[in-house]
Structure formats: C-alpha cells, structure tokens
N, C-alpha and C positions, 0 to 999 in steps of 0.2 A: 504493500500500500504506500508505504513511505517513497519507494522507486516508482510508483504512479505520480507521485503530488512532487516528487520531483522534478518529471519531463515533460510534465503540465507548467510548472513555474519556469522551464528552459522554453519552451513552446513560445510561453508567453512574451518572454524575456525578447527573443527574437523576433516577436510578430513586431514587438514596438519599437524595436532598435530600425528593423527594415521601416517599417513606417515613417519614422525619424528623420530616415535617409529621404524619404522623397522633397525634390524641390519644391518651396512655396512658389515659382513660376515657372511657367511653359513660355518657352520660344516661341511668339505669334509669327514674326517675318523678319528678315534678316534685306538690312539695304546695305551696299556697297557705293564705294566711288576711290579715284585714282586722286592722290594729291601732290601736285606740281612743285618740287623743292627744288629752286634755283637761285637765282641770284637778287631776287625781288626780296628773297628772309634776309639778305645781306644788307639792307636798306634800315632795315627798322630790327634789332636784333632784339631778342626779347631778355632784362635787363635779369629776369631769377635765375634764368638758364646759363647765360655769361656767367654768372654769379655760382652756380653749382661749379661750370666747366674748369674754369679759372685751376685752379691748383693743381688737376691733370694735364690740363692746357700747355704748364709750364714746363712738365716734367718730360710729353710726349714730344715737347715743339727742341728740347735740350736734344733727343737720340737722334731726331728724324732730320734736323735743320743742318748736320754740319756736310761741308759740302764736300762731293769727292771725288769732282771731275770735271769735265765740262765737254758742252756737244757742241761742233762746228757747225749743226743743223740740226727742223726738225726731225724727228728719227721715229715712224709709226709703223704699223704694219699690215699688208693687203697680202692677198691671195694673186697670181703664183709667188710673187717674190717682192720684198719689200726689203728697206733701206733697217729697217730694224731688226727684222729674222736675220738676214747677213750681218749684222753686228754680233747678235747675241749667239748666232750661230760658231762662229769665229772666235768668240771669247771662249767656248767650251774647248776649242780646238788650242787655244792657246792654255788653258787653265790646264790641261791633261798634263803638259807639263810637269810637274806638281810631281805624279802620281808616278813617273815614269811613263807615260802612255804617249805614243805617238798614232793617233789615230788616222782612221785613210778620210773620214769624212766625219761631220756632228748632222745631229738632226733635232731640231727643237719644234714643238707644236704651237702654232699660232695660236690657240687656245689656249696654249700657258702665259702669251704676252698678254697684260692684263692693261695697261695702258703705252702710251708714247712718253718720249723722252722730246723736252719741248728745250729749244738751239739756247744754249748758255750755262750756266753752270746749272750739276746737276748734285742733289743730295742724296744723302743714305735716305730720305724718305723717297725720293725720287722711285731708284731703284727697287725701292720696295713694293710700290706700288705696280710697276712692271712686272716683278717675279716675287709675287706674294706668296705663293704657297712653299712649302718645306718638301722641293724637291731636291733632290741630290745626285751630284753629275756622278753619270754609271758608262762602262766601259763593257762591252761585248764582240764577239768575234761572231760572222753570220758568212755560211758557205757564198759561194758564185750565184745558186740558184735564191737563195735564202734573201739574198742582197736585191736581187729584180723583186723579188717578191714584194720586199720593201717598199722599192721606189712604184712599182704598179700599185701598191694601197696609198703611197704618198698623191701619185696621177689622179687615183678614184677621189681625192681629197681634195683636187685642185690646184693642190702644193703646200709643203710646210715651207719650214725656215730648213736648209740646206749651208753646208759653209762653202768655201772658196773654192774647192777641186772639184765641185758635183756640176755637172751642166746636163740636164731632160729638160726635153721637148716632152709633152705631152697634145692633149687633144682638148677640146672644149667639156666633149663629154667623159675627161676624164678617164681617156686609155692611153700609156705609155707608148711613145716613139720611138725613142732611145734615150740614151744614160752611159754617163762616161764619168769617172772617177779619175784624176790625176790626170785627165789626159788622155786616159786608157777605157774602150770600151766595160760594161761591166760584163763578164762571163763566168759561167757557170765552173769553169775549171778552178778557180782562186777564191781565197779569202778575203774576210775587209774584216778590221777591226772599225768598231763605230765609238764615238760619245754620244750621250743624250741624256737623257734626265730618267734615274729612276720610275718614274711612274709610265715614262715612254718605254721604257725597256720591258716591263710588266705586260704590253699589248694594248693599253690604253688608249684611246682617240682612233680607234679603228686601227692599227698599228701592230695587228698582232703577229707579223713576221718576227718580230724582236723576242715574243717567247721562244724560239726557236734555237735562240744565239746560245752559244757555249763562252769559257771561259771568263766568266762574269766576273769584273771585280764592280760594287756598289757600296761605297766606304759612307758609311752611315755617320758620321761624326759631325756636331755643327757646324763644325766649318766648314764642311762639302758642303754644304746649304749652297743652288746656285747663285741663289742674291748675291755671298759674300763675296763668289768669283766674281760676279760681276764688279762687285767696289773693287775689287784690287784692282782689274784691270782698267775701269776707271781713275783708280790711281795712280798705275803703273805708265798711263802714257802723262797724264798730268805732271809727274814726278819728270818725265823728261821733255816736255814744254809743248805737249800734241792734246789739241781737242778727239773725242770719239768721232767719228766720221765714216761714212760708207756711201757704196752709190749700186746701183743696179749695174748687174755684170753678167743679166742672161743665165742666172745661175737654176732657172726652172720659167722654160717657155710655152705659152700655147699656141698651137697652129691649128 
C-alpha cells in the first residue's frame, strides 16, 4: 500500500513539474526584415555603445594597428587569376623555405581570401582580415596523373590562386586545355611536390585530388598559421625597401 501512495505522489509530482514546463505564450506570427549597416551609423554613433566598446577598442586597435608592410597597389581577387591569388600564392612558395621544402607549385582557394589589401601600408589587422581563418601551410607530393586531376577540379572551379611556374588554359565551361608547371608540360610519368593550406590539402573547396597526395608534412604549430607567413613576408621585403606588388602573368587562362 505504502508503494501504491508512493507512485501516486511521483505520478503527481510529475504531472505538475510537466505542467510547469508549458509556456505562458504561443508564437502567433513571426515578421522579418534585412537591416542596412553602413556608413550612415558612422554619422551619429550611439554614445552607450562607444561607451561599453571603448576599453576593448583600445586593446584590439594596440594588436591589429601596427603596421607590417606596404602594397604598391590595390591587390583583390577574381576568378581565373587575380593580382592577389598570385601574391599570396607566391608567399607560400616563398615561406616553404622555412620548412626545407622546395615546392614545384602553391595553390590557395579564392574562398580563403576573405578580403583585399587596399595600395599603402598595410597592418597585422590588415592581413588578418584577408587570411582569417587558422589555416596552416601543408606540403604534399601528388603523382603525374594525380597533378591533372588537380588542375581539371581547379578548371571545373574556374580557377584558384596558382603561383608563378603554373600556366592552364582552360574553357568557359570549365574543362582543362593544358597545364605546364616550370615550363614543363604536366605528365603522368613525374611527381610534383605542392604547398597549400591544410584545409586544401584535406579535399576541401571541391579539391579532392589532394586527399590523394602522399608524403604529407602539415606542421600544426602557431606559427605555421598562414597569416603569420604572410606578415613576415610582408616584412621581409619592407625590411629591404620593396612594396608587395604583382600583376597578371596568364598564370590560369580562358578560351
């Protein structure tokens, strides 16, 4: 009796806890709309919000503000080949350095350039904002056939960022013509050792010949972060009296 009057009292216990739980309101209708933040809040700034920002203001505007380079132009990025994919392309190819790697080609995904680098000097927040995410320059070796495979998902893509030695022709709709590395057609008999970023190495951005690749090195440590590459190399020609600079060189054509 007593185990009756007590899963009578749990019974209850629970009816009133669920009960408890229900909302005192129901969702009647749900409105939406899109709100335009541009340069008109920059006009009349609202004085609590200054007022909260202020003391991160000062601490964000200390990392981001100091300067570590400077561009002889501005430097953005398009589809097949832009003045900023061959910069940042290039920098990977120079960074390998480092690592001992002498790569045959870099390959960086336009969808990891997050913004442009606007003609003048440029900051560590700059750069940041171009290569915001925590990718890390990674190093693979991909057969003869491995390597076309590549540049035909590059073609279906319309083209990435490519460094100095790559020159394809592709098509509007995106099928490979040809592709020459160094100079040298690309053929199925030979190797190529590549750089790119971690997350391109992975098969990501449609990209997936790169799971493919052998001999992997991907040195995970902060400071393979490629922002950081980036600052050096932005400091490394500053330090000897050169703006960053690039130009279109045909380095991924449509016909």
């Amino acid at each position: 009796m007593k185990n009756q009057h007590f899963h009578f009292l749990l019974l209850l216990a629970g009816s009133l806890l669920l009960a408890s739980c229900k909302p005192a309101y129901q969702v009647a209708s749900i409105d939406r709309s899109r709100i335009l933040v541009d340069q008109r809040y920059d006009t009349q700034p609202d004085a609590t919000a200054a007022q909260f920002i202020a003391p991160y203001k000062h601490v964000v505007d200390s990392i981001m503000s100091p300067v570590v380079g400077r561009t002889a132009q501005f430097l953005d990025k398009d589809r097949p080949e832009s003045l900023l994919s061959n910069v940042l392309t290039d920098i990977l190819v120079w960074g390998s350095a480092r690592f001992g790697e002498h790569p045959d080609f870099a390959v960086y995904n336009m969808g990891g350039m997050r913004a442009a680098f606007a003609k003048g000097e440029t900051t560590y927040g700059d750069v940041v904002e171009v290569a915001p995410f925590e990718n890390k320059i990674c190093f693979l070796t991909l057969s003869g056939e491995q390597t076309l495979e590549l540049f035909r998902q590059i073609a279906h893509r319309g083209g990435e960022g490519l460094s100095h030695s790559v020159r394809m022709v592709i098509t509007r709709d995106g099928q490979l013509l040809s592709v020459s590395v160094g100079g040298e057609p690309v053929t199925p008999d030979r190797t190529y050792r590549v750089v790119t970023l971690d997350y391109l190495a992975q098969g990501n951005d449609g990209l997936t010949a790169f799971k493919t690749g052998t001999d992997v090195v991907s040195p995970q440590a902060e400071e393979n972060n490629v922002r950081y590459i980036i600052m050096d190399y932005f400091r490394a020609e500053a330090a000897a009296g050169r703006a960053v600079d690039a130009q279109l060189e045909g380095r991924c054509v449509v016909k």
